[in-house]
C-alpha positions in Angstrom: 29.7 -5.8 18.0 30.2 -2.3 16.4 33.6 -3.3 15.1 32.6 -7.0 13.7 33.3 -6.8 9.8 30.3 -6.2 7.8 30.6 -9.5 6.3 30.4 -11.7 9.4 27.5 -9.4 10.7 25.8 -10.0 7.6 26.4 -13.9 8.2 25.3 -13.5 11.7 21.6 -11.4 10.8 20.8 -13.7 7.7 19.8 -16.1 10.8 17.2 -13.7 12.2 13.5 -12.9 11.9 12.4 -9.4 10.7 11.9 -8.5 14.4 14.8 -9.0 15.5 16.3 -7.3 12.3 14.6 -4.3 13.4 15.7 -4.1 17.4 19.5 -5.2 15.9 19.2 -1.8 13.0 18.7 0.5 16.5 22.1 -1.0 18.4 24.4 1.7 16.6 24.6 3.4 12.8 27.3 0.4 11.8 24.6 -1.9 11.9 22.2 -0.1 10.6 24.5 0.2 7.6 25.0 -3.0 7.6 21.9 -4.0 7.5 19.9 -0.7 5.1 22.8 -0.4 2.8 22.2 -3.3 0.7 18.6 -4.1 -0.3 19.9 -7.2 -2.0 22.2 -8.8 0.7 22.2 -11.7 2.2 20.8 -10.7 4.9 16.9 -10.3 2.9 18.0 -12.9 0.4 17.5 -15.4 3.6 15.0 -13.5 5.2 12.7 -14.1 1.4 13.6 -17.7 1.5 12.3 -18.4 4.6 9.2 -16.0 4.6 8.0 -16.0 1.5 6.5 -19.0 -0.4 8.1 -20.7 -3.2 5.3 -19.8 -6.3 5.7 -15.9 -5.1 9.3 -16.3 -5.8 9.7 -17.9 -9.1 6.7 -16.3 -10.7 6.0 -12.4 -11.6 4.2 -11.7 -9.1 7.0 -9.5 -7.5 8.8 -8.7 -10.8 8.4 -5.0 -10.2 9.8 -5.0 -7.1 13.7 -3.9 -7.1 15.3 -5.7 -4.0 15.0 -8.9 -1.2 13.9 -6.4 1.3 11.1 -4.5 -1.1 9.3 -8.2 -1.3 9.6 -8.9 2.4 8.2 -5.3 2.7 5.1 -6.6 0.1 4.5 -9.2 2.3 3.9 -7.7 5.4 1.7 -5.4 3.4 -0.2 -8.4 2.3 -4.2 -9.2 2.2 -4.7 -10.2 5.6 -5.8 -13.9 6.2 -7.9 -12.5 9.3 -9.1 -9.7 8.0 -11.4 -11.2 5.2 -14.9 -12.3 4.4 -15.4 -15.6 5.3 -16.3 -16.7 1.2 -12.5 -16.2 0.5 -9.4 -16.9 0.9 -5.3 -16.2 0.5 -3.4 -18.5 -1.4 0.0 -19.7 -0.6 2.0 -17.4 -2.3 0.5 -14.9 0.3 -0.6 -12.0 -2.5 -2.9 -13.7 -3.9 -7.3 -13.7 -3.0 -9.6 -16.7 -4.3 -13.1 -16.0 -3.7 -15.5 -18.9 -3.9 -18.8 -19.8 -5.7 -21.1 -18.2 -3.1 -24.2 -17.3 -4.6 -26.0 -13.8 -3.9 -22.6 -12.3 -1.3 -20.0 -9.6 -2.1 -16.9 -10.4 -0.5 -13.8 -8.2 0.4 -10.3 -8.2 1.8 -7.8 -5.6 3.3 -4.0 -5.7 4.0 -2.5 -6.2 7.1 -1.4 -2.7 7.4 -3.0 0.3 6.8 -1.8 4.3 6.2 -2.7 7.2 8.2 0.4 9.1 6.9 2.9 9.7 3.9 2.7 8.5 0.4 2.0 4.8 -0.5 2.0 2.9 -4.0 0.7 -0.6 -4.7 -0.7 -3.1 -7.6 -4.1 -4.9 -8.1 -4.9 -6.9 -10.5 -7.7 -9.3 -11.3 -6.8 -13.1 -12.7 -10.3 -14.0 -13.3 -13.0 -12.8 -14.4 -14.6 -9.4 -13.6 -18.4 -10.6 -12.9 -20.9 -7.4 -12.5 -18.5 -5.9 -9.9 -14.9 -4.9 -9.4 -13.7 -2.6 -7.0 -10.5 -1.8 -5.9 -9.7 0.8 -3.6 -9.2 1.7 0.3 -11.4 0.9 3.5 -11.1 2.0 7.2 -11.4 -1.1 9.6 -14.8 -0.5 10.5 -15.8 -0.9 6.5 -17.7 -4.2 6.0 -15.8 -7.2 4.1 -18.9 -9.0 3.0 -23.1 -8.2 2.6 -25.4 -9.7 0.6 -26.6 -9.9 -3.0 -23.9 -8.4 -5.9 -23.0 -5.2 -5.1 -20.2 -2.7 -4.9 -19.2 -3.2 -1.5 -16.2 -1.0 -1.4 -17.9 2.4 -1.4 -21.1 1.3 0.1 -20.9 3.8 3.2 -18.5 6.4 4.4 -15.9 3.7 5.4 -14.9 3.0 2.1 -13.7 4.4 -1.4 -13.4 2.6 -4.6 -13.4 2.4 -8.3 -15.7 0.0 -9.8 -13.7 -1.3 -12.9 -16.4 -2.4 -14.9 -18.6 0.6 -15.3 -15.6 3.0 -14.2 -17.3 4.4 -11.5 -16.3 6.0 -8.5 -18.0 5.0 -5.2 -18.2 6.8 -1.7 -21.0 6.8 0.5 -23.3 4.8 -1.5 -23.2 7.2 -3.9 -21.8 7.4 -7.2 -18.7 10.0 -7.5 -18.6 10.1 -11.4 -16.9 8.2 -13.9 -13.6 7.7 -13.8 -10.7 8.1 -15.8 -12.0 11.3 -16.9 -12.3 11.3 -20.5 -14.5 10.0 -23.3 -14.4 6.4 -24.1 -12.0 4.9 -21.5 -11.1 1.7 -22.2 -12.2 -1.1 -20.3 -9.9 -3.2 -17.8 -8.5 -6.2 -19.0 -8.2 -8.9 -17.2 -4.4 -9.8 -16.1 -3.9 -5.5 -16.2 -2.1 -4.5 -13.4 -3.3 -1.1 -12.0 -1.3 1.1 -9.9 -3.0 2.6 -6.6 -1.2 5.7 -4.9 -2.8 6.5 -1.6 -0.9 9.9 -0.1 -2.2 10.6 2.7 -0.6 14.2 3.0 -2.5 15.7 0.2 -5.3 13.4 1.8 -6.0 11.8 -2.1 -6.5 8.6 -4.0 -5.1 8.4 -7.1 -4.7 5.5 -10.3 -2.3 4.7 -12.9 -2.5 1.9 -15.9 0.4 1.0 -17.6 2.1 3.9 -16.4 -0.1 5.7 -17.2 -1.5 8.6 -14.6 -5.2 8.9 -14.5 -6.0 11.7 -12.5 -6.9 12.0 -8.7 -9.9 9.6 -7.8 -11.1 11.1 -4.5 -9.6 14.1 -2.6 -10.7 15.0 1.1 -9.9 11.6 2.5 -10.1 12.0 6.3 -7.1 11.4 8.9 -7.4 8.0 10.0 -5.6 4.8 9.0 -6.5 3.7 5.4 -6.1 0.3 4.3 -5.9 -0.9 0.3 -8.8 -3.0 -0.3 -11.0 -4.7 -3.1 -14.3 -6.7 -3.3 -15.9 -8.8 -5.8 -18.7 -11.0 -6.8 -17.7 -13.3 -9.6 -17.1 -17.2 -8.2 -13.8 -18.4 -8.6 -12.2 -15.3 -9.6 -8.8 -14.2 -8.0 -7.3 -10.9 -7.5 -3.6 -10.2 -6.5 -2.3 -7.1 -4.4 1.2 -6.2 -4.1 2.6 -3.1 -2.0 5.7 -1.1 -3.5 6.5 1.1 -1.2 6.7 4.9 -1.8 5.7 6.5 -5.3 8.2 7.2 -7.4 7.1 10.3 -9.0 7.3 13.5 -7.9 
């Protein structure tokens, strides 16, 4: 196997699943070449076409994501279909939340992964409108997905952290944390905005950017135990979309 040409390994692993991608990247360092060196080989080309659903695809839902393998990577980072509030749900394209028309709940998601070490980027956005609250943010597993009434369920308790984008709030503990960005007059979110979330959890903070822009630090201190990117809302109807991208890019 270790002297097959790359090529006709490359034909051979564009037949297999992501597990067995993984166990066949251990066998020596020619197929872990083989199979690490190009992001954009055939080998993740057929893996996306296989995995991932048509609409996330041809849409931009992925456009800032460089290679085959960084979307199969967003997808397995995705909202988790089990790991929801009962009043929504994950569209097709698999990045994508719908909350329904449930009157008097707050409803939440979180990935299928969470972080309990390095440094971790990814995009929210909202596709709908905001309601009375908007938070985006990071939960433990023991953090509640839904509750009663219209609240700001993310932050709630000492499970969760998040930034309320319609007040700019930060949230912790039931407790408001400040305002957030830091300055006088921030501008309100937009609806279609795509805001970039960097978890590191070496330095043990949350941080924001907006159009590329940095923001500042959200919440420093977080503790040691697997973090998972989360939102919650209120308004019926509305959608939000997560996307993972992998490690920061900035320094």
């Amino acid at each position: 196997g270790g002297r097959l040409p790359s090529r006709v390994l490359e034909l051979v692993f564009s037949y297999l699943e992501l597990s067995e991608l993984r166990s066949c990247a251990l066998v020596c360092k020619h197929w872990y070449r083989c199979l690490h060196g190009d992001e954009n080989s055939e080998v993740w080309r057929s893996l996306c076409a296989r995995s991932l659903a048509e609409e996330a695809l041809r849409t931009d839902i992925l456009c800032n994501l460089p290679s085959y393998k960084a979307k199969i990577r967003a997808f397995q980072h995705a909202f988790s279909t089990n790991d929801c509030s009962r009043n929504v749900y994950i569209k097709k394209n698999g990045f994508t939340l719908h909350r329904n028309p449930i009157a008097q709940s707050t409803d939440g998601a979180r990935t299928k992964i969470g972080f309990s070490e390095g440094r971790h980027a990814w995009e929210v956005w909202w596709e709908g409108p905001l309601g009375t609250v908007a938070v985006i943010g990071i939960a433990t597993k023991r953090a509640p997905m839904q509750c009663q009434g219209y609240v700001a369920l993310l932050g709630s308790d000492d499970q969760s952290w998040g930034w309320n984008l319609v007040d700019n709030n930060l949230l912790h503990n039931g407790e408001v944390n400040g305002s957030f960005p830091q300055c006088n007059n921030a501008p309100k979110y937009q609806i279609g905005e795509r805001i970039r979330v960097i978890l590191d959890m070496e330095d043990k903070t949350l941080a924001f950017e907006r159009g590329y822009e940095f923001l500042g630090v959200a919440f420093r201190g977080l503790p040691k135990v697997c973090l998972y990117p989360a939102v919650s809302a209120v308004y019926g109807n509305t959608e939000v979309t997560l996307v993972y991208l992998g490690k920061p890019l900035d320094g």
